[in-house]
N, C-alpha and C positions, 0 to 999 in steps of 0.2 A: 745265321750262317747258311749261304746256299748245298745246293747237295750237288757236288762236283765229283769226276771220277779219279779215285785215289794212285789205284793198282788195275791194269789187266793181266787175267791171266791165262794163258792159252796150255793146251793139255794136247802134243800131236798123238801120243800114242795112250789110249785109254788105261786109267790108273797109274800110269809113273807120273813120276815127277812132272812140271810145266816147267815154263818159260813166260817170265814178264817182260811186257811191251810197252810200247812208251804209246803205239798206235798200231788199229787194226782195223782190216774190214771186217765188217760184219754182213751179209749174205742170207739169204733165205734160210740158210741152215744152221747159220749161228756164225760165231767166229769162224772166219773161214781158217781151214787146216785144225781147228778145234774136234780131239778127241777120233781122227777122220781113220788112222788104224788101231788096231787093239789084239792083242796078245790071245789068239785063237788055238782052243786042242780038236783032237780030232773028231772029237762030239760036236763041233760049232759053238761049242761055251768059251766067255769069254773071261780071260783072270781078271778076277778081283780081290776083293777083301769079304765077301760073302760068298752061300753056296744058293743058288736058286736054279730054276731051270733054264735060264739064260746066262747066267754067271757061275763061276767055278773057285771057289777060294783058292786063293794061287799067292802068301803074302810075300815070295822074293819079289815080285814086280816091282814092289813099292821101292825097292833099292834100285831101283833103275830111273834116269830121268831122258827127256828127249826135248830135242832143240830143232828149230826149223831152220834151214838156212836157204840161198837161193836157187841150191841145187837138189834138193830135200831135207830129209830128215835123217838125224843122226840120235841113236841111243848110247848112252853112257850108265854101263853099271860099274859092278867091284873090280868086273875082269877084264875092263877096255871098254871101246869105243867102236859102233858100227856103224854102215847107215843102213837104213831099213831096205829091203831085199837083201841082203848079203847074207847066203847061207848061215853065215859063223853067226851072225847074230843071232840066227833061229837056233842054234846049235846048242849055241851057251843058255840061254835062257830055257832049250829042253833040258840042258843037262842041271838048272840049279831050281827048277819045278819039277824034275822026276816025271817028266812025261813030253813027250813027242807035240811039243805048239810050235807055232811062226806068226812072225805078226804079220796080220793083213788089212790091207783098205776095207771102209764101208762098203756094200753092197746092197742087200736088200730091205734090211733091220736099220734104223737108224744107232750109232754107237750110245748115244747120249740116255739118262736116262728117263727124263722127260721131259720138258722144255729145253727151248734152242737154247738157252742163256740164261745163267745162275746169277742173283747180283744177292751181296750184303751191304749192310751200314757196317763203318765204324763206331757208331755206337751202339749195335748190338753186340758187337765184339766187346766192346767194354765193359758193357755189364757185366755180360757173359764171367766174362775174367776175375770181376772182381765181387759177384755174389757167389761166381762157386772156388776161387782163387784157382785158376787153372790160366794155361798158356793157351788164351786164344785166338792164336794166330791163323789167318785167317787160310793159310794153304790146307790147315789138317777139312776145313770143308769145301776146298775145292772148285772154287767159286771161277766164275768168269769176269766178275766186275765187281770189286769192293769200292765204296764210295762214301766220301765223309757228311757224315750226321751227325746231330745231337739228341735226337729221341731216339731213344731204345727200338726195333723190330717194324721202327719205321715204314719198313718195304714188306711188311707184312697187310697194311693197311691201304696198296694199291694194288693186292687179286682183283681182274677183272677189268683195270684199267692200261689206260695205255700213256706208255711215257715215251719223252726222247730224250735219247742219248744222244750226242752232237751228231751227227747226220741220221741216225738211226733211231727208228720209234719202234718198240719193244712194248706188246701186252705182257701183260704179270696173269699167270696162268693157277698160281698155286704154290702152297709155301712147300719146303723139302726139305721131307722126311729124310732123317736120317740113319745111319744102318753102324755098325763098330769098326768102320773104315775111318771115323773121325779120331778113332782112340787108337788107331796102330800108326807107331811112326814110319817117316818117309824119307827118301835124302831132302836133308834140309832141316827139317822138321822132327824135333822130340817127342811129339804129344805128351807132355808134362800135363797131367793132372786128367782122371776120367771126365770128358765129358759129357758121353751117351746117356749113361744116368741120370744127371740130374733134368739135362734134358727131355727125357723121358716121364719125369716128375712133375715139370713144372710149365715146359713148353711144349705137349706133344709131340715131342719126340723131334722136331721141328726149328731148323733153322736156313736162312735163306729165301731165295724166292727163286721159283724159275720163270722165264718169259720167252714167246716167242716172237718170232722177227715179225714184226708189220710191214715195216718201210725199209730196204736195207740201205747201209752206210759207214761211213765211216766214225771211230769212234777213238778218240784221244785222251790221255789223259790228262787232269788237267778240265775237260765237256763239265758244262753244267747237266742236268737232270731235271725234267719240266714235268710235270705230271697234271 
C-alpha cells in the first residue's frame, strides 16, 4: 500500500478546535494560517493545556473551535460565534478563563511548538487503539497530516530525512513529545481512554513526527508520500 495523505488538519487559533481540508498551502512556515493566532494573557503566556513558561493552563480553550474563511477567521465556542478581532470575543473568553486574554497574531515567537508540520500513520493510530483499547483518534494529537500506513510509527523511522508531500518536501525533524493535552477532551473529541500513560511506558512519551518545510507547496489529499 502506498503512503497517501488521509486527513489535513489546520489549527487557526492555537489550541481550539481545527478545521479539515481537502487542500492546502503549505509555505515556509507550515500550513499556511496554521496555528498563526493564539489565545494570549497579559503575561505574553499563551492557553493551553499545560503550565510552562511560555504556556499557561487555560482548559476552556479547548471548547472553542475556529474556521478560516475568505474573509478571516471565525471562533465558535458555548456562547456564539466571533471573528477574531472583535472585542466580544476577547471578552467572552476572558470571562470563561477568569482572566483578561485576546487572541492575537504571531509575532516574534513562532506559535508552533517545534516543527513546521506534524504528520502521523494510520497505522500507529491503530495500534495505539487497540494494544491499549482507547479512542485514538487522531485530533486528540493534533496533527497536521494523518496519512495511511500499514507499519506501526512508521514516520518515526524518517528523523532526519526529507520527503514530499505533493508539491511540498518536508524534513522530519524529530518525534513529538507529548504533554496531558492528548487526554483532555475538545469539541469533537471525547478522549475516551488515557493515553499519556501508556505512552509514557512504552513509547517515550512519544507519538508523531514534526517536520519542517524544505520546498513549499501545495498539498492535497489524496498526495502520495515519497521518502
Amino acid at each position: 500500500m502506498s503512503l497517501t495523505v488521509l486527513t489535513i488538519y489546520r489549527y487557526p487559533v492555537k489550541s481550539m478546535g481545527g478545521e479539515a481540508l481537502d487542500s492546502v498551502v503549505v509555505d515556509p512556515r507550515g500550513l499556511a494560517g496554521d496555528r498563526w493566532f493564539a489565545v494570549e494573557d497579559g503575561d505574553g503566556r499563551l492557553a493551553s493545556g499545560k503550565d510552562s513558561r511560555r504556556f499557561r493552563r487555560r482548559d476552556p480553550v479547548f471548547d472553542h473551535y475556529a474556521r478560516t474563511d475568505p474573509t478571516g477567521v471565525t471562533v465558535t465556542g458555548p456562547d456564539g460565534t466571533w471573528r477574531v478581532g472583535d472585542p466580544a470575543l476577547d471578552a467572552s473568553l476572558s470571562a470563561v478563563m477568569g482572566a483578561p486574554v485576546r487572541v492575537t497574531p504571531e509575532c516574534d515567537v513562532p506559535h508552533q511548538d517545534a516543527g513546521a508540520v506534524s504528520l502521523v500513520g494510520s497505522a500507529t493510530l491503530r495500534w495505539c487503539a487497540q494494544r491499549w483499547g482507547i479512542d485514538a483518534d487522531a485530533r486528540r494529537l493534533r496533527p497536521n497530516i494523518v496519512f495511511e500506513s500499514t507499519e506501526p510509527f512508521i514516520e518515526e523511522g524518517w528523523v532526519g530525512r526529507t520527503i514530499r508531500v505533493g508539491g511540498a518536501a518536508l524534513r522530519v525533524v524529530e518525534r513529538v513529545e507529548r504533554c496531558r493535552m492528548i487526554d483532555v477532551a475538545q469539541v469533537g473529541v471525547r478522549a475516551e481512554g488515557a493515553w499519556l500513560k501508556p505512552l509514557a511506558a512504552e513509547r517515550d512519551m512519544c507519538a508523531a513526527v514534526y517536520a519542517d518545510v524544505v520546498t513549499p507547496g501545495r498539498v492535497t489529499v489524496g498526495d502520495t508520500i515519497e521518502v
